[in-house]
N, C-alpha and C positions, 0 to 999 in steps of 0.2 A: 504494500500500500504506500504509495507515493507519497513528499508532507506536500501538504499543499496550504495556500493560505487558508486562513478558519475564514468562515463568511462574518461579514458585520452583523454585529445585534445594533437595534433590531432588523431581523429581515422584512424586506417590503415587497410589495407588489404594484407598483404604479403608486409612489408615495404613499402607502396604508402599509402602515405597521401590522404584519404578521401576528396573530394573536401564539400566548405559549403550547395551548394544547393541538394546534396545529402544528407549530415547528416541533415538537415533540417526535409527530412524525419522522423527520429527516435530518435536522439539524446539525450540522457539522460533518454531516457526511454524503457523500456522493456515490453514485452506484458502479458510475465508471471507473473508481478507484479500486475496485472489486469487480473483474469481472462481471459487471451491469447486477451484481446481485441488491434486489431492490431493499435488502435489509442487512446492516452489518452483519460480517459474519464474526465469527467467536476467535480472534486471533490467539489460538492458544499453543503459542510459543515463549519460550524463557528467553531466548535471545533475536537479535536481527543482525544481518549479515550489514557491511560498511560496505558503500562502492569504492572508495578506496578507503587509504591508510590515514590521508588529508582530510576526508572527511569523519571518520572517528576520532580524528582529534579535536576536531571544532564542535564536536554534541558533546564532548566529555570537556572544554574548556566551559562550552555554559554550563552543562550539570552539573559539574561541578563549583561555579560563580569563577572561575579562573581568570574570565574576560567578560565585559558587558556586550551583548548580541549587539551586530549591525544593523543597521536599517532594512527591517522587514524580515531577517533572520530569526529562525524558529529552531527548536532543539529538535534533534530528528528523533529517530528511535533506536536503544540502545539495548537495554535489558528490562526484562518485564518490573520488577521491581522500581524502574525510576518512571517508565512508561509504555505505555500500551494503547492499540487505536481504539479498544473498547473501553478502557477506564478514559481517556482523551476525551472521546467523543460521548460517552454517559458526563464528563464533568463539565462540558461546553453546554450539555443541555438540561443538568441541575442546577446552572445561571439563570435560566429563565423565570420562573415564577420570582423572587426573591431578586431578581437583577443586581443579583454580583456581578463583582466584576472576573471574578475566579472562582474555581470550586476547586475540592479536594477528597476522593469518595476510599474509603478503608472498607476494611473485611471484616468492620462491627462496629454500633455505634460507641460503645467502648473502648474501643481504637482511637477512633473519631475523638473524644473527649480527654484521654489520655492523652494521647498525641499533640494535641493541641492546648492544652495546660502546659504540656512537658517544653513546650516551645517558648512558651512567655516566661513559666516561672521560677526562680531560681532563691537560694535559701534566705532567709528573710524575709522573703514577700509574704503578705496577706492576702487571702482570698476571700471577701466578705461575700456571699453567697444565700440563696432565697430558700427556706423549707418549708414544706418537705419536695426531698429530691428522691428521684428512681433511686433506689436503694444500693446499684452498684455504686453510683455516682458519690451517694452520699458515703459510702465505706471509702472511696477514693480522697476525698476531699479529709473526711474524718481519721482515718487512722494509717495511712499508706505517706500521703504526702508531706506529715507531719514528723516521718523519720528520714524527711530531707530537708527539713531546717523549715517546711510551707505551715503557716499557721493559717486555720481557717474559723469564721466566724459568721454564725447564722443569726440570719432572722425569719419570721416566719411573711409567709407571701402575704401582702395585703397591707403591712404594714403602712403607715405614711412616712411621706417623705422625709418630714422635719423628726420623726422617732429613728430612723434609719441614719441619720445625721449626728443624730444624741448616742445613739450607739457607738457609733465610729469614732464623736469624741470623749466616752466614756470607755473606752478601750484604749482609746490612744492609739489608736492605729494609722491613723491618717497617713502620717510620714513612709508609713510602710505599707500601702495598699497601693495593690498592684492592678485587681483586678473584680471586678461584679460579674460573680457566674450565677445567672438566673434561669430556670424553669419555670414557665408561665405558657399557660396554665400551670397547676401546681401539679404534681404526679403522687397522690390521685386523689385530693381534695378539689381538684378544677379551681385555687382562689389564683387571680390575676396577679403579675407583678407589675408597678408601671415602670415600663421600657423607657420614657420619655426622663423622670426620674430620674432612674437608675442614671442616664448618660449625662445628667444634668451633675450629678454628684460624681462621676467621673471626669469631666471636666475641671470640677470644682480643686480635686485632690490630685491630680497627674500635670505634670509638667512637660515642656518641648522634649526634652531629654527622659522622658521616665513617662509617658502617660499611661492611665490607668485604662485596662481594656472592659468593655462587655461582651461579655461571652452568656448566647442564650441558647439554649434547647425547645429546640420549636417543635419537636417531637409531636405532641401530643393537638397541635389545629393543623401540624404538618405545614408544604407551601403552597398550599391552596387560600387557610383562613387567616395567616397571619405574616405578615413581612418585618421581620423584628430591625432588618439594614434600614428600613424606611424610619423608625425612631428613635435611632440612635446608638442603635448595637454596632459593635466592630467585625463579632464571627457571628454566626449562626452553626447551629451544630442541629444534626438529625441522625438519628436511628433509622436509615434506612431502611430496616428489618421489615419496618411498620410501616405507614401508610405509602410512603415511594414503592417500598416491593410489595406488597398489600394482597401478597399470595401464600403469606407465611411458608415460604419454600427457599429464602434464601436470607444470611444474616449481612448486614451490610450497613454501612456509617457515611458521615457528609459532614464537611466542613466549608462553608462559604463565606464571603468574604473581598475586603479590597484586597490586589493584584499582590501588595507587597506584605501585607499579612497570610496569606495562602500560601505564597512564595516561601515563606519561611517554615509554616508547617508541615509543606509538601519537603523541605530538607531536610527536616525531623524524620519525617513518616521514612523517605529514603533509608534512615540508618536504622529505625525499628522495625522495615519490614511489614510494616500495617497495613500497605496499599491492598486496593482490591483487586483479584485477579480478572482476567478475562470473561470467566464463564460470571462470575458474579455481576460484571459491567455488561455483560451482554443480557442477562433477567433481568436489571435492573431497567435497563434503556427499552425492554417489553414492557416492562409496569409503568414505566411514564407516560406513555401512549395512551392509558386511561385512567391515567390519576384522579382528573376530574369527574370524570362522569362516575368511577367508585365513590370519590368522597362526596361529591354532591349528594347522591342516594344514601348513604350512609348517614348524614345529614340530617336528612327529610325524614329516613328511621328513627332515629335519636330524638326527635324530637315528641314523635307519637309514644317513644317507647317513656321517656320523661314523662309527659304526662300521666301516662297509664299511672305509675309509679307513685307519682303526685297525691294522687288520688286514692293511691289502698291503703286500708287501714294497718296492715300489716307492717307498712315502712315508716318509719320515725321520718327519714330528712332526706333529700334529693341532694345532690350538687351536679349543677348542669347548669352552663352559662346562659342558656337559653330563658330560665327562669329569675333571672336578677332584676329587681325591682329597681325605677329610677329611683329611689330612696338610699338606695343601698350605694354605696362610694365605689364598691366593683361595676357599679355598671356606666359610669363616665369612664372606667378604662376601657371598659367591655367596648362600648358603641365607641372609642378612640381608634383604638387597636387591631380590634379582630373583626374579621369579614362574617363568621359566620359563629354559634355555638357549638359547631363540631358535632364531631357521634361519641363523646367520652362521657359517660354518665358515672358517677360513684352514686351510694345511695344506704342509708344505716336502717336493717330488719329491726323491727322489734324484739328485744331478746338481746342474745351475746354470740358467744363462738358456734354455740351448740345450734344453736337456731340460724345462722352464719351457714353453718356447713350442712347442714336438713335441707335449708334451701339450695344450696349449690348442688349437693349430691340428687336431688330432686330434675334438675332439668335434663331435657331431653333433646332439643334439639341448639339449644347453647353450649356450645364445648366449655368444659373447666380446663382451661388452660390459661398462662400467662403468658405475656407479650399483648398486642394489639394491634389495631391499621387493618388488621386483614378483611378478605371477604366473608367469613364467618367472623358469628359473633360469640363471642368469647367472655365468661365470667370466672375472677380470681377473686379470693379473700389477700388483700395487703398485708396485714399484720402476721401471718403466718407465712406469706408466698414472695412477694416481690421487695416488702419490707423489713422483713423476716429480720434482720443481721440490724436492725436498729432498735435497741434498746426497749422494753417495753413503756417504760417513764418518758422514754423521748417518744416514742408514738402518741403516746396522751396527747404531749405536749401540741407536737404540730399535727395534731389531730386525724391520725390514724387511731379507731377504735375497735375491737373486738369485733363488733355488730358490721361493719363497713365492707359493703362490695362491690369491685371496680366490674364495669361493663363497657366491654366494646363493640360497639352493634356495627354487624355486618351490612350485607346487601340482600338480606332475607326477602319476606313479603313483613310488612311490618304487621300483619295480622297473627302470623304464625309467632311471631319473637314475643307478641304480647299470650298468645297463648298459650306456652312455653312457657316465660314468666307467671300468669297465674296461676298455672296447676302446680309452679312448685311451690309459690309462698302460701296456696293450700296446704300445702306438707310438712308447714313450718309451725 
């Protein structure tokens, strides 16, 4: 496969910008580069041959930053681990929704996350960070980074502004904050974090020489309902596992972002090996072809499915951003920030663990499994499953409860998923 120049975003057609779930289609790649084949194919090889000796030297001067590229010079391809035409052309086309100016896709969103902390931060720094967080995330942050000199410091999502403030100078960390890693939604209470905020008070504390990053996990609206670059984020990071690959069949990460911060944790990723290979870049770039029209539907479910929910006596409380009252301070972030409420419902039974797991063990056409995004809809208990490795005092606290069960609704008939749902909280 020849390089050839990448096309400009956005693509047009007689002045009209290209919408993304149409370049999704094709993007970055051309058929006559491949044998007229109208769909990438899986280039799965470890290495690529040099036409000459002159040219292996000038992909391995930029790979390695030795010299800064010429005008209109591009790195060619060298070894699958620095680059590949499938992780290339899936990262040209994970720019789209989110309009980075770069992307960077790994072989887990935990790749993804690590890889891109391990790039900004170094012994000393603080990471003041939003909970509660996906549970790996949170054990990363909590107990791993902290025996490399990283201190970290939560607050819970929702917070305001000026308490988040008061924290930081009741810590004294200012001097040594490096970086605001937020999830928002929250994972799996659904409270908002404000993005706008967060980069307000990064500004506030980072310098020319030292600024302070945000780094958010958009995981959970995906880049469909929410653009975290547009108020004020530096990276975006996504579990590609879930809604991008949305066929629970393959695990996969994403890091997006301006040119010169991707840049740098694509040289990271280089020396841990985290990239994604081929066959993973080649599922992934088939799931983006119908990102939208799965999450939109998913959507339209979650919201009937909410309601139903709403409404039974058997459920204490919903969390579903669909239902925030204009009273409530979550819902001027809500209608700020996010395009849509998503299909991520949490939701507390009446009862505890026992009546928790009655009901989960009760459904029939809901798989119990962990993870989400996908086209089934999938129900886990947190405090036991995804959250498990955090404390039980600390689940109180940022309000993981015994009773609480995360739901992610597929692309069912939403008829069947509600009556699925009430025959098991009959059981309960």
């Amino acid at each position: 496969m020849p390089r050839k120049p990448k096309p400009k975003w956005p693509a047009e057609i007689n002045g009209h910008r290209l919408h993304p779930e149409s370049l999704m289609m094709s993007y970055g790649y051309r058929p006559e580069w491949s044998e007229g084949a109208l769909k990438c194919p899986i280039f799965q090889t470890s290495t690529f041959v040099f036409q000459s000796a002159e040219e292996g030297k000038r992909f391995f001067e930029l790979a390695y930053g030795l010299r800064e590229p010429r005008r209109a010079e591009q790195l060619g391809l060298i070894y699958s681990r620095l680059n590949n035409p499938d992780l290339e052309i899936l990262e040209d086309r994970l720019t789209l929704w989110d309009e980075a100016e770069e992307a960077a896709a790994f072989e887990s969103g935990m790749a993804a996350i690590f890889t891109s902390l391990l790039t900004f931060l170094r012994p000393g720094d603080v990471v003041l960070h939003s909970e509660p967080l996906y549970g790996g995330t949170d054990y990363l942050l909590k107990h791993i980074l902290p025996e490399w000199g990283i201190e970290s410091v939560g607050f819970l999502a929702g917070t305001p502004e000026d308490e988040v403030r008061a924290l930081i100078d009741e810590k004294g960390i200012g001097e040594r904050l490096r970086m605001l890693y937020v999830e928002t939604p929250a994972n799996p209470t659904n409270r908002l974090v404000d993005l706008e905020a967060c980069a307000r008070i990064a500004r506030d504390h980072g310098r020319p020489d030292r600024p302070v990053l945000v780094m958010v996990d958009n995981t959970f609206l995906g880049p469909l309902w929410q653009h975290p670059l547009k108020h004020g984020a530096h990276i975006v990071l996504y579990s590609a596992t879930k809604y991008i690959g949305g066929h629970s069949d393959v695990i996969a990460g994403a890091a997006l972002g301006a040119s010169e911060l991707i840049k740098a944790i694509k040289g990271t990723r280089t020396f841990t090996g985290s990239m994604a290979g081929p066959w993973t870049g080649w599922l992934l770039m088939r799931s983006l072809e119908t990102l939208k029209i799965r999450m939109e539907k998913q959507a339209r479910n979650a919201r009937r499915v909410a309601d139903f929910l709403a409404e039974h006596p058997k459920v204490e409380r919903v969390y579903y951003l669909g239902h925030l009252k204009e009273d409530d301070p979550q819902y001027e972030i809500f209608q700020r920030q996010c395009k849509s409420p998503g299909a991520m419902i949490s939701f507390e039974i009446r009862g505890g663990e026992a009546e928790a797991f009655r009901f989960l063990n009760s459904l029939k056409l809901i798989k119990l499994a962990v993870s989400l995004g996908g086209t089934e809809s999938l129900a886990e208990h947190p405090a036991t499953m995804t959250h498990s490795d955090i404390p039980p005092e600390e689940q109180r606290r940022i309000g993981i409860r015994e009773n609480l069960i995360r739901l992610s609704v597929g692309i069912e008939h939403p008829a069947d998923l509600i009556l699925d749902l009430e025959q098991a909280l009959e059981a309960v």
